[in-house]
Steps between C-alpha positions, in 0.01 A plus 500: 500500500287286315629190368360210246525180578407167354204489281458897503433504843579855653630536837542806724891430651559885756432672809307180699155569568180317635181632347209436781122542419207362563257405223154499552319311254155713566132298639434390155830297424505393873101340465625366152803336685325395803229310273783297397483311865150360371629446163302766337629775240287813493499760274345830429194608299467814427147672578524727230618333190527139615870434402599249767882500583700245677694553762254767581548868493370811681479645122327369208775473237228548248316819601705572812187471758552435839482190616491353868410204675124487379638415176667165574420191357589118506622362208534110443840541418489305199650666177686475151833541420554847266889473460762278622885588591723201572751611747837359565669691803362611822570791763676311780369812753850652507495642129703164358350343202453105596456228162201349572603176256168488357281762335176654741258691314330793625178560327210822487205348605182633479294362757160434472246786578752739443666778229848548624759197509704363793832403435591139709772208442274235324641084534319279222511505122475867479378624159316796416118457554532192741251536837690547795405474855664602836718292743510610869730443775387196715448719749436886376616791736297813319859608322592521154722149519167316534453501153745217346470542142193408289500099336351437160188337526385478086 
């Protein structure tokens, strides 16, 4: 039985169940993730037609070539802001909606060196255009919550 609740959020309320699996996030995610312990975000350049895609992929999303490790690179992580959405409620982690009393905004960045955009909470006076820069955790672990949010820095 499905059943809404709140602000459209859908629920699953029948037969208990547990789903178990394990997620493997592939050599190229975990090298993009462990580069986060030094601070670094890599990408991926595509031999072929050069597109460069961050997070990397195994396929181009341009021409669809393979792509493995050989094709990482370090970006500065500095960027611009494409678009901007100010959010008001959060996922508390048990599918409750939580009012966060202030507005975050979550912006598509498009880093520097790079085609695709990465999508990251950004603090500062976030307006389309403005150069943005990361913020790490004091002391980075090589997992995605090493990555704060990205400040404003023009």
């Amino acid at each position: 039985m499905l059943l809404v609740v709140g602000v459209g959020v859908v629920r699953y309320t029948g037969l208990p169940f547990v789903a178990r699996f394990k997620w493997n996030v592939g050599h190229t995610m975990e090298k993009f993730y462990r580069g986060f312990k030094d601070k670094k975000i890599l990408a991926a350049r595509c031999e072929r037609c050069g597109y460069t895609v961050v997070p990397p992929r195994m396929v181009c999303p341009k021409c669809s070539a393979r792509m493995g490790e050989q094709s990482l690179v370090e970006l500065d992580g500095r960027g611009r802001i494409e678009s901007l959405t100010a959010v008001k409620f959060k996922l508390d982690g048990k599918g409750e909606y939580l009012w966060l009393g202030k507005s975050e905004f979550l912006a598509a960045i498009k880093l520097n060196g790079a085609d695709s955009l990465i999508f990251a909470r950004v603090e500062g006076d976030a307006t389309i255009g403005a150069e943005v820069e990361p913020v790490w955790a004091e002391k980075p672990e090589g997992k995605p919550s090493d990555l704060l949010f990205f400040r404003v820095i023009s």
